[in-house]
N, C-alpha and C positions, 0 to 999 in steps of 0.2 A: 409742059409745066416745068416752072425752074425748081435747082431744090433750095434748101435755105441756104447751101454753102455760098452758090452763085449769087443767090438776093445780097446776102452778105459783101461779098465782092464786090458788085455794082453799085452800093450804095454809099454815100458820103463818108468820107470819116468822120465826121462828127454824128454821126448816126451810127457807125459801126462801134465808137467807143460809147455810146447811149447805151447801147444795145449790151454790148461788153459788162459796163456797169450797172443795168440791171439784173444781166444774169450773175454777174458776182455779189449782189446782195441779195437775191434769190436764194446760193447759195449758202449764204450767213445769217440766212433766217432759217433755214433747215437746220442749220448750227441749232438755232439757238431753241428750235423745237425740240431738237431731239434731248437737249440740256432740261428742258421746263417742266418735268414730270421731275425729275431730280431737285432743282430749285425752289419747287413750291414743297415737298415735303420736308425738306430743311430750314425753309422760313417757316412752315407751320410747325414742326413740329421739334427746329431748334432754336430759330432765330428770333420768334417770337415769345415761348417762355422766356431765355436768356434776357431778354428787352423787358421782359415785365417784373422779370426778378431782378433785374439791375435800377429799374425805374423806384420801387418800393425805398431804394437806397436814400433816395431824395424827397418821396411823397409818405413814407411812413417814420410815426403818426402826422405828420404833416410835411408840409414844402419846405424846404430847407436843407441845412450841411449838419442839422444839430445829430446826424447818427456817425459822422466824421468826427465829430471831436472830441469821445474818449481816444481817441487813437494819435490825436495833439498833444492831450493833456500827461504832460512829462512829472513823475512823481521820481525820480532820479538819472545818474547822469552817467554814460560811459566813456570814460577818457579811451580815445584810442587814434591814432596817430597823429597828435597833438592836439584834437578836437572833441570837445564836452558833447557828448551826443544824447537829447533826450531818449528819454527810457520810460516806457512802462509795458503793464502787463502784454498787452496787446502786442508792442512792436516788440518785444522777447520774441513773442510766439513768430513773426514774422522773420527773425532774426534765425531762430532754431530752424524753422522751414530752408532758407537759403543755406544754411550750412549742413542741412543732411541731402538736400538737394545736390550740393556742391562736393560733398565725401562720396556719394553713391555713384556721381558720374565721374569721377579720378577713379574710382576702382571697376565700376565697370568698363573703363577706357583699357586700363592697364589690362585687366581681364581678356578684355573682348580684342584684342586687337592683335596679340600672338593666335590669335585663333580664328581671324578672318584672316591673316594672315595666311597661314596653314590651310586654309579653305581653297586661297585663290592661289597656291604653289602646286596641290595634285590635282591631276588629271580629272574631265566635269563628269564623268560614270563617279569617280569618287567623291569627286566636293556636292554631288546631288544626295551621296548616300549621305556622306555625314552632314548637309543641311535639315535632311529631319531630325537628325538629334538636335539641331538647335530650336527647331519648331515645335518639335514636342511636347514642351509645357506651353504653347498657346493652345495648347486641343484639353488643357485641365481649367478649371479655373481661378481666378488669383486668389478667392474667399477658400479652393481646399488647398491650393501650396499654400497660403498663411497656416492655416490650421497643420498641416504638417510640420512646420516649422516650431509649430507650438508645440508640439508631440516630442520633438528632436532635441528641443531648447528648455525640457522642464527638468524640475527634478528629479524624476524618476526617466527622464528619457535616454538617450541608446549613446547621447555626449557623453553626460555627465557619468553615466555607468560604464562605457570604456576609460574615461578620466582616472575615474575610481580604480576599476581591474587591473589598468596597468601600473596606479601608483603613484602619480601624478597627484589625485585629489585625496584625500581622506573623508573629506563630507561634499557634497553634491555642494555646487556653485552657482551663484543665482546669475543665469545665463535668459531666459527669458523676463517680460518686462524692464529690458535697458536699452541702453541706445545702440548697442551692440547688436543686438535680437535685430531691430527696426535696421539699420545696417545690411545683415545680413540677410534679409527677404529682402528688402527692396532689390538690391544687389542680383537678386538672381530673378526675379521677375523681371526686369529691366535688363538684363544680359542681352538677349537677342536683339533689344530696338538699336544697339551698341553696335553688332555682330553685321546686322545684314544690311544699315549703310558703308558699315568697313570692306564688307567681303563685293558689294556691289560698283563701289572705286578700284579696290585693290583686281579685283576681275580683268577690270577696262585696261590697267596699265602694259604697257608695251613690254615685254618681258627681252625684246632683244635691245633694248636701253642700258638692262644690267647685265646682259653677257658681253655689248659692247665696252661698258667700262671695264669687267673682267677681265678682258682682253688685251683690255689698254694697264694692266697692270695693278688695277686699284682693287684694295682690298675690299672682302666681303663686308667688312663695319662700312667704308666708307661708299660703297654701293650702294648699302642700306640708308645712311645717314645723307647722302648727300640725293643721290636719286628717288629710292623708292618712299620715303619717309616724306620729302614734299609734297609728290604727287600725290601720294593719299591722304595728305591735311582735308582734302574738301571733302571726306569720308570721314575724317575725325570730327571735324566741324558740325557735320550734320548729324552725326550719333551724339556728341555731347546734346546739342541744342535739344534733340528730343528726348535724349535722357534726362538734360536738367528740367524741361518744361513738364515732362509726365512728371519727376519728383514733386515740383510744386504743389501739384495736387494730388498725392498719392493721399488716401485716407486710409481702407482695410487693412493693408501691413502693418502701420505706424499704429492705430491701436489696438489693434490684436497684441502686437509682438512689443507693440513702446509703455513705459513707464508714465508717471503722473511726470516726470519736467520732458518728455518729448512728444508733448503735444505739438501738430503742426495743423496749420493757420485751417485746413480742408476740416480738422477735428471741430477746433472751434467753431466755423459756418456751420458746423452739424448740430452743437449746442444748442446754439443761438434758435438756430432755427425749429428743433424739440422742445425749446422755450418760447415758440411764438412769436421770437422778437424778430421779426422777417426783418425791417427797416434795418439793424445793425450788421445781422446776420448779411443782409444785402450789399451791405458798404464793403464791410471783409471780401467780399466774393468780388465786388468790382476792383478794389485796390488791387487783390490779387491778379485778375486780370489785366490789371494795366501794368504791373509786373513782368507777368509773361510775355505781354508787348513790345515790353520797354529790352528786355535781352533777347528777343527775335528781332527788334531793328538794332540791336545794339551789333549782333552776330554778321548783320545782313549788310550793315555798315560799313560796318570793318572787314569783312572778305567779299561780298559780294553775294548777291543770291541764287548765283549759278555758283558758287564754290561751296554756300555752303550745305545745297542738296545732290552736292556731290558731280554733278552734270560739268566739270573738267573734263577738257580734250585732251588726249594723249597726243 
């Protein structure tokens, strides 16, 4: 009796590569079983609410764009680089979102990047111990660092009362509900998503790239600046992009810790939607998401989408 290697052998090529290409799609359907327990629980239980909460945008209370067009309807104008830009309530609120968005990922970049920095320069017995300190407020949750934040940032809280002690303040300073509060929690909730795309590039980089320029005479700034500083762009890339896409819709910091003018766009859909008004509420939730689209192809464009998850070769 032959075994199949020999059947194999003796048989045509055009039957050996038959044979080939069936078991390689035999193969990629095992793929794709072992995917479809995963698949279907995310269409049922993400893809299709999001579908149905998105659809309301157009079918509530009827078919049509008529839940777009308070967000048309311009009741004043902002000049800014030489151009009259419609304005109203609504695109404020859109407007505030991208710029606490856009403050919270510069400083969590600034923040985060001496310190994935410093992660991937000691030895990995050390950068494993000080990686749980940076994981360690994902094991609290974001509703009790907000509410501590509120504890820290009040009047009576442990700021304003060393402000005071040392001399600094004479009366307690209204540091909770401003943009500053919202600032500051976003900032440190969002630290880590900053941290452990930086530290997961800066890891990978060849370390004998900057002894050999050392070597060759060139200072430590321009080691830094010309070598290590590139290579780790598609770790900056990737920590902004998810820094600024979680801001977008940060809701629990922003109003715990923000005031009546820093409302952001995730607050509003929450209104809307305590008011029943699904359909408007629903249009906000889709603009936004075609936001968040539009700066993941805009990122993805302009560097690439292996640069900007970091996935550069040394």
């Amino acid at each position: 009796m032959t075994t199949v290697t020999s059947e194999i052998a003796q048989a045509p090529r055009a039957a050996q590569m038959a044979r080939f290409a069936r078991l390689r799609r035999l193969e990629q359907w095992r793929y794709v079983l072992l995917l479809l327990p995963a698949l279907v629980f995310l269409i049922a239980f993400y893809g299709y609410p999001v579908a149905a909460m998105l659809t309301r945008s157009f079918s509530e209370p009827g078919w049509g764009l008529q839940n777009f067009e308070p967000l048309l309807q311009a009741r004043s104008a902002l000049d800014a680089f030489g151009l009259s830009i419609p304005m109203n309530a609504y695109i404020r609120v859109f407007g505030i979102t991208l710029q606490i968005a856009l403050i919270v990922t510069v400083f969590t970049l600034l923040l985060g990047y001496p310190v994935a920095y410093a992660l991937s320069s000691v030895s990995p017995a050390r950068a494993n111990l000080l990686m749980i300190l940076v994981l360690i407020p994902f094991w609290t949750s974001i509703l009790v660092r907000s509410y501590a934040w509120m504890v820290l940032l009040g009047q009576e809280g442990i700021i304003n009362q060393a402000l005071i002690a040392t001399g600094v303040l004479a009366a307690p300073m209204q540091l909770l509900n401003t943009r500053l509060a919202v600032y500051t929690g976003m900032i440190h909730i969002l630290l880590p998503f900053m941290i452990l795309p930086l530290y997961a590039v800066m890891r990978g980089i060849d370390r004998n790239l900057l002894r050999a320029a050392g070597n060759l005479g060139a200072a430590p700034s321009a080691v830094f600046l010309r070598i290590f500083l590139p290579l780790s762009l598609p770790g900056v890339a990737a920590g902004c992009l998810l820094v600024f896409i979680l801001g977008l819709g940060f809701y629990i910091t922003p109003a715990l810790l923000g005031g009546q003018r820093d409302v952001m766009i995730s607050m509003l859909i929450q209104q809307q939607i305590s008011q029943l008004n699904w359909g408007f509420g629903a249009a906000l939730a889709l603009v936004l998401l075609l936001m968040a689209l539009a700066i993941y192809l805009l990122f993805t464009r302009l560097l690439g989408v292996e640069r900007v998850f970091g996935s550069a070769r040394a």
